[in-house]
N, C-alpha and C positions, 0 to 999 in steps of 0.2 A: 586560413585563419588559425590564431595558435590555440589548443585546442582548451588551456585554462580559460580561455576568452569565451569560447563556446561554452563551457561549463557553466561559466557565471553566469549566462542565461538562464539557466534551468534550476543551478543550486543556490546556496548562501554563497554570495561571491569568496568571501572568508575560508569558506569547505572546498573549493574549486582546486587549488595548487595540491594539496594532498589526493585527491582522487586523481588528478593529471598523471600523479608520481603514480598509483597506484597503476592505471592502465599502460604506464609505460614499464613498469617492475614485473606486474606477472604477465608482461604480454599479450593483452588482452585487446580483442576487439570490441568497442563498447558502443552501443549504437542509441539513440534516442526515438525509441521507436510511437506507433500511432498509437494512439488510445485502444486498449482490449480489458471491456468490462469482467471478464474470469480472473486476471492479474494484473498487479502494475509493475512487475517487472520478471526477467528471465535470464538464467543462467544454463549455458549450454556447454560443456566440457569439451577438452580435443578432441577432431573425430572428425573422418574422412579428408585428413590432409591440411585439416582446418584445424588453428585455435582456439584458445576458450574465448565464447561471447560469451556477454552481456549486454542486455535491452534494458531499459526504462520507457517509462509512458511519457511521451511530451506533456500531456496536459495538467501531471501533477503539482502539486505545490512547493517551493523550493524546500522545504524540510521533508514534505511528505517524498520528495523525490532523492534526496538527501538518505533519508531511513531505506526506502527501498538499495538504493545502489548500496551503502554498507551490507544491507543482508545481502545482496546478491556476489558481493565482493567474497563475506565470509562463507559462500557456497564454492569457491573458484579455492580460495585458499585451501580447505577443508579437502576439497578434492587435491589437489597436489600432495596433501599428508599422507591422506591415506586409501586415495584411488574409491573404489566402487565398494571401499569394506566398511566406509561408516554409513548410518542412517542419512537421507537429506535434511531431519533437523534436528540428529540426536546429541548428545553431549558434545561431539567433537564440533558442531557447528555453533551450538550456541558459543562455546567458551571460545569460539575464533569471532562471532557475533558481538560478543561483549568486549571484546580484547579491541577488536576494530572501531566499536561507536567511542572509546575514553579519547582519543583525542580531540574528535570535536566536543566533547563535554570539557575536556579541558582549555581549548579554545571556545568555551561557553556562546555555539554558534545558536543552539534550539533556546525559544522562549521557555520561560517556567511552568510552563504547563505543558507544554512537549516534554520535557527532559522528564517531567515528575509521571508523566505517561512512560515513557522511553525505559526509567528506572524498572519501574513498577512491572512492566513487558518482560523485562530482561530476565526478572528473577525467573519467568518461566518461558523461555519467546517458541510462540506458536508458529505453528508452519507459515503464516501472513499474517505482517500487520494489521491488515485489514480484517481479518479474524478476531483480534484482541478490539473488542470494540473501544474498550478505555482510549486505547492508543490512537485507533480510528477515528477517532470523535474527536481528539485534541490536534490530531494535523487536520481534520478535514476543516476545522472551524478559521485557520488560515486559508482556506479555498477564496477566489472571488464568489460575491452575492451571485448566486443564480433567480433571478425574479422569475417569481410566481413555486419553486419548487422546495418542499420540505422533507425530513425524512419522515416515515412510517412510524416512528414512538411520537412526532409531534400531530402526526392528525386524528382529531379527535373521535371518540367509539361513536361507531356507525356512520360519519359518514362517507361522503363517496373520492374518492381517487383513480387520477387514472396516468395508465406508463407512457412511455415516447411513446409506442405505438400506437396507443389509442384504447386500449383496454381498459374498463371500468371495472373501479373494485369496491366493496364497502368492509368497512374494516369489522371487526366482530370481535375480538376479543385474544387476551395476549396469554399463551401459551409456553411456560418458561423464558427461555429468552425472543421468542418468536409471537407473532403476530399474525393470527387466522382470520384470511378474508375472505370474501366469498365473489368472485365476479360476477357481475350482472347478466351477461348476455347468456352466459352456460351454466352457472348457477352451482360452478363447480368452485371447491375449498382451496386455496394454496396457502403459504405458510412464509411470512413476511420475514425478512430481518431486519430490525429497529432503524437500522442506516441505510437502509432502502432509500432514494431520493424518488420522489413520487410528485404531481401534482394535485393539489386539491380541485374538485369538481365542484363549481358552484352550485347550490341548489335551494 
């Protein structure tokens, strides 16, 4: 299957033909990998006989999957410049960062609230998107409805929440940008971040 075709699954069909050129320009092995709640996507430089990869999460949203592969792109470039002597997100990567999102800005592929997110990142882009909650919060809201789950700024103080696994929590009170809960079973504190996707416990 040709692999712009494959792309359009995943990305803005529109954004597909330039990423195609992109994995066949720096040679890049690009793989569409499982969901890994630590990141959504990864860059791995040449090494042991092997090419640069890059991974993406299948389960992203096609912009949010979109923003990841430009940043993981402008880590692959960034290394070709200048090998192991720059930071992994210091000047040399944002300005290859910013230089790589203008064309889909100019193919006006992201809705107005991504791009004005996208912007807004750019002027300072953190090591993850998903770090920059602004930006977090305008692709996540492109995600499909997941019923019955909210994040952590929307459930209300004190009551009860609980994770995939099963652990109950009640919320307590918001500490900077984080959110201190206290689980029930152990009675011990942890410390939320606002786009935590959590379920509410009914009670």
């Amino acid at each position: 299957m040709d692999k712009v075709k494959v792309l359009e699954m995943y990305l803005p069909p529109a954004a597909a033909p330039l990423i195609g050129r992109w994995i066949d320009y720096f040679k890049c092995e690009f793989k569409v990998s499982r969901n890994r709640n630590s990141k959504f996507g990864d860059y791995r430089p040449p090494h042991g006989g092997k090419g640069h990869r890059i991974s993406v999460n299948y389960d992203l949203n096609p912009y949010a999957f979109l923003v990841t592969t430009v940043h993981e792109f402008a880590h692959l470039h960034t290394w070709n410049q200048h090998k192991h002597k720059a930071k992994p997100h210091g000047t040399e990567w944002k300005a290859n960062f910013k230089k790589m999102m203008q064309p889909f800005f100019e193919q006006e592929i992201f809705p107005f609230d991504v791009k004005r997110a996208i912007v807004s990142y750019l002027n300072n882009p953190a090591a993850s998107s998903c770090s920059d909650l602004n930006l977090y919060k305008a692709l996540r809201s492109y995600d499909a409805p997941k019923p019955a789950h909210l994040t952590v700024d929307k459930v209300p103080m004190k009551a009860l929440f609980k994770l995939n696994n099963g652990r109950v929590f009640r919320k307590e009170e918001q500490l900077r940008k984080r959110f201190k809960c206290t689980e029930i079973a152990t009675r011990r504190v942890y410390l939320f971040s606002p786009v935590a996707e959590v379920e509410l416990v009914e009670g």
